[in-house]
Every structure is written in structure tokens, then in C-alpha cells.
N, C-alpha and C positions, 0 to 999 in steps of 0.2 A: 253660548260660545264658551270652551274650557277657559279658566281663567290663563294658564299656559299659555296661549296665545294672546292674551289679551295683557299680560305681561311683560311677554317678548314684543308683541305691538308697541306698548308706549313708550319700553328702552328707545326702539329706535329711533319714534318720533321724537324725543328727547335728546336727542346727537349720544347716545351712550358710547364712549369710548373704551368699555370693559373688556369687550367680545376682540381682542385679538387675534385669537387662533381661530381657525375650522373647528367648530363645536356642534354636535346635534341639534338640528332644527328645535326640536321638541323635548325640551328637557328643561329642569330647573338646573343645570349647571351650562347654562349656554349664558348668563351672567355672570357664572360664578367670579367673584376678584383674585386680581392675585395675588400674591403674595408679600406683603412690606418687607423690605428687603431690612429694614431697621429689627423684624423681629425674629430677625435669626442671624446664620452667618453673614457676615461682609459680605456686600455682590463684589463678582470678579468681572472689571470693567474688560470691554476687547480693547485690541489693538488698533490706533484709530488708521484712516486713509492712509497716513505718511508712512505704516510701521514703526510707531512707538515702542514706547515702554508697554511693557503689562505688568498693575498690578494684581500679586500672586498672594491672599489670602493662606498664611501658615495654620496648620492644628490648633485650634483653640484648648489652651490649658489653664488650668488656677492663674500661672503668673503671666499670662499673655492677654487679658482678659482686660479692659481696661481703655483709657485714652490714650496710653501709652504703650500699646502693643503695639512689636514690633512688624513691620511691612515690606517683604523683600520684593526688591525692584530686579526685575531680570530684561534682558532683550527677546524678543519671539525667538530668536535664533537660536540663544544659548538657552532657552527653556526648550526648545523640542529635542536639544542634544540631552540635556537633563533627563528629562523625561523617558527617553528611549533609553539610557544609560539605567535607569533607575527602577524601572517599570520590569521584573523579570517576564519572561515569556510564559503564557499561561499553560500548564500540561496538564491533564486528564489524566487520572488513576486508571489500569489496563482495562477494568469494569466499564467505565465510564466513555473510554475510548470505542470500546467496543461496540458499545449502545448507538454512541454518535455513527459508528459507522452503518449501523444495520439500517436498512432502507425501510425494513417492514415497521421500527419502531418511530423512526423517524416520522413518517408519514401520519399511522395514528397519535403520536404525539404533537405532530401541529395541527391532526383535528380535535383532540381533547382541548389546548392551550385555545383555537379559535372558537370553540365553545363557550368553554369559561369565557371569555373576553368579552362575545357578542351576549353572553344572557349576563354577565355583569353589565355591561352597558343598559338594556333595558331595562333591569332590577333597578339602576339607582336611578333613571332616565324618567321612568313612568310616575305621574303626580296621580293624585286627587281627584275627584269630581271630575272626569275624561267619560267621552264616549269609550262603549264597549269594543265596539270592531276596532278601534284605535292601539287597544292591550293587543286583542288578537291578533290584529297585525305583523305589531311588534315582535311576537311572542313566535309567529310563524318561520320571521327570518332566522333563528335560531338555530331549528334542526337542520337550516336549509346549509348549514355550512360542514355540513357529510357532504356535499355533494362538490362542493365547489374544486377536489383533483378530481374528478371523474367528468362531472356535467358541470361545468363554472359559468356557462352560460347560463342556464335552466335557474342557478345559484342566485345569478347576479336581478334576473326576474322575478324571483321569489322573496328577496331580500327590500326591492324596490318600494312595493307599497304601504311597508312595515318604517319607512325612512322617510315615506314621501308625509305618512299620516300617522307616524311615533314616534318612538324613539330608538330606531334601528341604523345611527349609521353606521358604525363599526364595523355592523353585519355586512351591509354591502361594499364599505372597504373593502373588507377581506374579499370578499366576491369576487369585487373587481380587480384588487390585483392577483389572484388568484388564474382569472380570464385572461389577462394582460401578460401573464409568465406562459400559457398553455398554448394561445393563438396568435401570440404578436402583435402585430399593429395588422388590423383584417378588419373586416367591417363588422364582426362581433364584440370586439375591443370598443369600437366608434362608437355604437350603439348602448352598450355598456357603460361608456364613460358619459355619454350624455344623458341617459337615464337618470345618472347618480347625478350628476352638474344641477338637472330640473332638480331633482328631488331637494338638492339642499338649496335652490335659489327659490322655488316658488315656496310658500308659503299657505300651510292650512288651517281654518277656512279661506274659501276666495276672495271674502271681503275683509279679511286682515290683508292678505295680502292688494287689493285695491288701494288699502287704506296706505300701504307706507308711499315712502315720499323716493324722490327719483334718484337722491343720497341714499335711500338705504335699498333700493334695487340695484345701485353702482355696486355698494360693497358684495352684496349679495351676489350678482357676478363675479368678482374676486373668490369670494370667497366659493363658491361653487367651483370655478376652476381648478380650485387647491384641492378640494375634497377627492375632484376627478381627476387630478392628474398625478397625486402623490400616491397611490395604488399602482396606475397604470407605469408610472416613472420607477418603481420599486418592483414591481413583475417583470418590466421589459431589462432592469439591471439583474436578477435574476438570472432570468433565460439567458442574458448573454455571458453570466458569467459562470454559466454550467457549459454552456456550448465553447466557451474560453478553455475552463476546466477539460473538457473533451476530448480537446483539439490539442491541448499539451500531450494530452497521454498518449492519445495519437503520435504525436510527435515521438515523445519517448521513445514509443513502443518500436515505430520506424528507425529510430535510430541504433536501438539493440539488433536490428533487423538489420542494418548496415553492420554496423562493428561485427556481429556473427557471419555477416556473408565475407567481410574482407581476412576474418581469419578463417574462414573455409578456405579462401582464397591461397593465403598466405601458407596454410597448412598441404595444399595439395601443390604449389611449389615444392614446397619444401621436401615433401615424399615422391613425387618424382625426381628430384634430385638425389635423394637417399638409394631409392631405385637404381639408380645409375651407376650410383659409387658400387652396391654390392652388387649388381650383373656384372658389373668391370671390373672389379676388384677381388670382393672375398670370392664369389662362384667362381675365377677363375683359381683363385688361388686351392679352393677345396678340391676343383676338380683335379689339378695337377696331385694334391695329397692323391687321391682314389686312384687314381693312373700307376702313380710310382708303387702305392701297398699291392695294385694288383700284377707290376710288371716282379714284383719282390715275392711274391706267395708263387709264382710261374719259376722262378730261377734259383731259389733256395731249393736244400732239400732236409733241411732241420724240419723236423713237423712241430714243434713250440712257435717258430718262426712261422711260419706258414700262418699257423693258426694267428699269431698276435697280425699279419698282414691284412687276414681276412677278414677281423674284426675289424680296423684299420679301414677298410676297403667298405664294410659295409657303412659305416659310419659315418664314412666320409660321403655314400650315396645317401643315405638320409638327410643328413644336411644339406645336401643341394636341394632333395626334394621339399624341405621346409624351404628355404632361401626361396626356392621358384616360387611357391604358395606364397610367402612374404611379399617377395619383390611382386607378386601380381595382386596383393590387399593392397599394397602401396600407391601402384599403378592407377586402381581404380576409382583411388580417392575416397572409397566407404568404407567406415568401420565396420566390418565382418562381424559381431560379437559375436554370432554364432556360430564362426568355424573357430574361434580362440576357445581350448581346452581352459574346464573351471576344477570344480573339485572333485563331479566321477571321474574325470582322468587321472587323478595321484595316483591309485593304481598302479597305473603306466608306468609312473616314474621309479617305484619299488618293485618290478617286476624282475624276478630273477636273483636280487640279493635280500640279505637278511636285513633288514631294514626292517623293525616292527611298527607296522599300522594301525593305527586305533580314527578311525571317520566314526563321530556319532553328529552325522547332519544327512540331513536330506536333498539332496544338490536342487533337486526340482524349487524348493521355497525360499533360496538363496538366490538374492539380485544378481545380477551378471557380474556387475564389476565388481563385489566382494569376492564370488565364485572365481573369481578369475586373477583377482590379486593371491587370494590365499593358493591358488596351484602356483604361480608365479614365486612365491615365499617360499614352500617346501621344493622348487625345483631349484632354486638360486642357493637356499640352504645345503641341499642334500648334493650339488655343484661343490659348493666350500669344504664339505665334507670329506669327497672323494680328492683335491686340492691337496685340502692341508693335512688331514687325517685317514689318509690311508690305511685299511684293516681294522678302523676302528668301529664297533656296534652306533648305529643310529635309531634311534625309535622319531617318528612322525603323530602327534596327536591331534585333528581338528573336532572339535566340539561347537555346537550351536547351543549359546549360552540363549536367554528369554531375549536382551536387547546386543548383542554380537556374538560374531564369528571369532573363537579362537585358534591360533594356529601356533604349535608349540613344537619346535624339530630341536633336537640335543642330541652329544654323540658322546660319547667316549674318549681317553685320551689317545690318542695316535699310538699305534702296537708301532710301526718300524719308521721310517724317515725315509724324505724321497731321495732318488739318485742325482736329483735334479729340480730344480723348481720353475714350478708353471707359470708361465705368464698372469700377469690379476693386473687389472684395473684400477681397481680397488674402490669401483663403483656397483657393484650389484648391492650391498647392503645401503650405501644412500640411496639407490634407486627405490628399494623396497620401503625406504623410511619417506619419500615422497608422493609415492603409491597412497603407503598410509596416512599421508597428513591430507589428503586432496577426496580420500572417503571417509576422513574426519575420525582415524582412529590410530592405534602411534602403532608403533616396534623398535624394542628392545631387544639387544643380543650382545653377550658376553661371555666370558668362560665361568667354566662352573667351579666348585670348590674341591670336586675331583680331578682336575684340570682340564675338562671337554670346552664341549660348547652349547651353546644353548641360544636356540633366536626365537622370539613370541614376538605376534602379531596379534594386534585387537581389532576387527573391524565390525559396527557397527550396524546393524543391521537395516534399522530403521533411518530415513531424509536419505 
């Protein structure tokens, strides 16, 4: 018979009160003692039934050292406030965060960690003068913990007879909560845990185990239950607090899923209300312009006059036919992107005056809403232009920089002054500068040192 068990034998027959924890059956540290608390730090006593005092063991230093070191008495209450006050929060450098997050490393990293674990257990586990099949056992449940995300049953079987006749319990630890996180409380969990329970209550050979007494088959149920159920108690806190984790994000995700539907909501109020105002409002008001220029190009007989009516007149049919197309994007509640003009339309906008052009982009590889903020910039621009500086030379420049879109409109100073001043807002340049802040790129515009104007826009092409 190994001496190992013939060792572990007479502890028990002996009343040995050393074996406190769940320790491997088969092993010379299943005696091991532990620790005199005289030959190291102070033990830190708990708090007793009533909620006591605890005391709190300080940094041992040169002057602390001694019968007369100093011993600070706190209340549990005011130490966990300490403690939480004290204790900064732990962060991960972005590397490190990273790693944590990948699933792929994660995984092989807790079967490299349960490797080491299970063959250090039987490395320091395994004596002396032992049967052979006893190592091999051992030595089997090892590789068996590849297996334990994939087949954790298959695991938890492989792992068994290596525990039941060496020194493998670690190994089936890990198995079985491994099982216990994969299938729950199921009849392969049950089966599993009572595998492990024998394995660490009976005892081999059969006549050591005859030999002990009905005290050390009592503890030996205890202690069998711990082995079995601090796996299974530790996989099933797991599983539920992935499926906890889950179910938040679920949650989240749903509730972004709400706040997006109630400003859909909000927002398609809101445009058919807008709707409403400009069919009743400005379309009536355009159309009465268009009426009046074309009842005044009929009853004049100045041909300047004529002419500036029927400009007047066409102008004023354009903009209804925009307004209609608007009031019916509004109507419908979808953004159109794709009937809003982006940047092959600037074009359009210089077509017929000397406004010099310079596009070095490719409108096709430009995102929509850049494309369409920067047509929006050089028509709200080259708007101010005709405004404030009437007769004066405009140039237009948009360039695709590697990481944005520039858009650079300047003019000259004003050749003559109006007869009259237009109406302004005086909201199309902050309009333009929150355009740019919301695709995450700015614009500037002021006068120049020849006394023009000058507006640049940077949008960003990339996120």
C-alpha cells in the first residue's frame, strides 16, 4: 500500500485537526499546517456576532515594530467608508483593456491559466514509491482541461479517475465548474458533482478506506460536498451573471430604441407643422410675388422693366417648385438624402455669373452629409455675396484634403452699394457653423485685409 495513504490513514485515526480546508485526497499537502500567525504579520481578527470593533493591523515599519506598535481601532462601518474612499478604482492601460475585451484571448487564456494550475497541482501532489497507473491518471486529467469550454462533460469524466486515485483535484474542479457555467443545474451538472463528491469522500485503497472510523467518514462528507459544490456554486454565479450582463445591454439597447423612436416621433410633428406654416404661409406669399411680376411684364411697355418682371416671375416659380418638393420631404417624414443637392451641384449655383470655380474632389467618394453641408456653405456664401456685395468678383475653391473637405468662398470688396437693404436674419452663417460642429469640423468667416470676405469650412471626412 503507498505510504500516502497510509499516512493520510493514521492522521485521521488520530483525530488530526490540521485538514481544515478541501485539500486533495492524495497528496502530501492534504496535512500540510498552517501558518503561526506569531510568525509573520499580526492576524486581523473579524468582527464578532454583535458588529464590533475590528482590529486593523497598520504597515509594519522600523518604528512600528515592536510591543508598542501602534493599533488602530476603527468601526466595520467607518472602515468600509475608508476603504472605498481610499482604494482608487482599478484602470487598464488601452493595451491591456483591449486584451480584456477580445473573447478570442480571453478564452485561450483561461485554458493556458487552468493548465498551469491542474499540472502544478499534480507536480507538487505526486509522492514517492506510488503505483504507476496512479501518475498516469493524474497526469491524464491535465490535457483534459482543452476540453472543458467545448465538452465539459466528457472533461469532468476524464478528470474523475485521475482525483479518485491521485492527485488531480483541481483538475476536476475546474471541470466541474466549467460544466456547471455551460449546462446549469441539468442532470449532467448532478452527475458531475457527484462524481467529484465520491471521488473526494471515498478513499484509495478500499481497505484504508474500511479502515477509517465513522468521525472521519462524517467529515469526509463535508468535506466532499465543498469540493462539489464550490465549482458548481461558482459556474452557476457565472452563468448568471453573464445572462445578468446580457440582459442589461438588452436593456440599453431597447431603450436607445425608444428615445430614437420618440424623437422620430417628435421630429415628424414637428415637420408637418413646419409643412403647414410654409403651404399657408410663405407658398402663398411667393405665389402672390409671381402673379404681381407677371401681371407687371403684361402692362409695362419699358423692356428693362419687362425683363427685370420676368426674372422676378421666373424666380419666384422656382421657388414654389422647391417649397412643393420641401413641404412634400417634410410631409413624408424621410430624409430624402438623395434628392438634397451635394457638391456636383455647385455648378448650378455659379452658372451664368463670373464666379470662379476651382472642385478638386470627387463628389462620388464624399459621404452625403459632408457633400451636402459644403453645397449648403458655398450657396449661403455666394447668397451673402450677392446681399452685401453686389458687382463684386467671387472665386469658390472645394479641395479633398487626405483626412477633409475644404470649402473656401471669398469676394472682393463691393464696386457700388445697394439702393436699399435686404432683409438677413442673420442666421445663415451660425446655421453653417452648426452644420459644422455636428460633422465634427468648424468654419470661419470674416473680412479680408483687402476689405472682402472670406468663409472656410473644414469638414472631416472620416467617423
Amino acid at each position: 500500500m503507498p505510504q500516502r495513504h497510509r499516512g493520510q490513514a493514521k492522521d485521521r485515526e488520530n483525530g488530526s485537526a490540521r485538514e481544515v480546508v478541501p485539500s486533495p485526497r492524495a497528496g502530501g499537502h492534504d496535512s500540510r499546517p498552517h501558518p503561526d500567525p506569531a510568525d509573520g504579520a499580526a492576524a486581523v481578527p473579524s468582527p464578532g456576532r454583535a458588529g464590533g470593533a475590528a482590529v486593523v493591523t497598520p504597515m509594519l515599519t522600523p518604528d512600528s515594530v515592536g510591543h508598542d506598535a501602534p493599533v488602530a481601532v476603527t468601526a466595520p462601518a467607518a472602515r468600509s467608508r475608508l476603504s472605498a474612499a481610499r482604494l482608487p478604482r482599478l484602470r487598464l492601460p488601452p493595451r491591456l483593456a483591449d486584451l480584456r475585451d477580445n473573447r478570442l484571448f480571453r478564452a485561450y487564456g483561461s485554458d493556458v491559466v487552468a493548465l498551469v494550475v491542474a499540472a502544478l497541482d499534480v507536480w507538487l501532489g505526486t509522492e514517492a514509491d506510488v503505483a504507476t497507473y496512479m501518475v498516469w491518471l493524474s497526469w491524464l486529467a491535465v490535457p483534459a482541461m482543452l476540453l472543458r469550454r467545448h465538452l465539459p462533460f466528457v472533461a469532468v469524466l476524464l478528470t474523475v479517475p485521475g482525483f479518485f486515485a491521485g492527485w488531480a483535484q483541481l483538475a476536476a474542479m475546474i471541470a466541474l465548474g466549467a460544466l456547471a457555467r455551460r449546462h446549469l443545474v441539468s442532470w449532467k451538472t448532478a452527475v458531475g458533482a457527484g462524481l467529484v463528491g465520491l471521488s473526494r469522500f471515498m478513499l484509495w485503497p478500499w481497505s484504508d478506506f474500511v479502515a477509517l472510523t465513522w468521525r472521519d467518514h462524517l467529515r469526509d462528507v463535508v468535506y466532499g460536498v465543498l469540493v462539489a459544490g464550490m465549482p458548481v456554486a461558482i459556474g452557476l454565479l457565472f452563468a448568471v451573471r453573464q445572462e445578468l450582463s446580457t440582459r442589461i445591454k438588452e436593456l440599453a439597447r431597447s431603450r436607445e430604441r425608444e428615445k430614437r423612436l420618440h424623437a422620430a416621433t417628435v421630429r415628424s410633428a414637428e415637420r408637418a407643422k413646419l409643412a403647414r406654416e410654409m403651404h399657408d404661409v410663405v407658398s402663398h406669399q411667393v405665389t402672390l410675388i409671381a402673379m404681381q411680376a407677371g401681371a407687371m411684364q403684361v402692362d409695362v411697355r419699358d423692356q428693362a422693366t419687362r425683363d427685370a418682371a420676368e426674372t422676378i416671375r421666373s424666380l419666384s416659380t422656382r421657388t414654389l417648385e422647391e417649397l412643393r418638393e420641401l413641404v412634400g420631404v417634410l410631409r413624408s417624414g424621410v430624409d430624402d438624402d438623395e434628392a438634397q443637392p451635394g457638391v456636383e451641384d455647385i455648378g448650378d449655383l455659379v452658372e451664368g455669373t463670373d464666379v470662379r470655380l476651382v472642385v478638386d474632389a470627387c463628389p462620388a467618394e464624399l459621404p452625403g452629409p459632408v457633400s451636402r453641408a459644403a453645397f449648403r456653405t458655398v450657396q449661403e456664401a455666394l447668397t451673402n455675396v450677392r446681399k452685401h456685395a453686389a458687382g463684386s468678383r467671387a472665386s469658390v475653391r472645394v479641395v479633398a484634403e487626405p483626412d477633409a473637405l475644404v470649402v473656401e468662398i471669398s469676394n472682393d470688396p463691393p464696386q457700388r452699394r445697394h439702393a436699399g437693404t435686404l432683409p438677413s436674419g442673420g442666421h445663415g452663417l451660425l446655421g453653417l457653423r452648426e452644420r459644422a460642429g455636428l460633422l465634427g469640423g468648424s468654419l470661419d468667416a470674416g473680412p479680408t485685409a483687402e476689405g472682402g470676405f472670406e468663409v472656410r469650412a473644414r469638414y472631416p471626412l472620416a467617423g
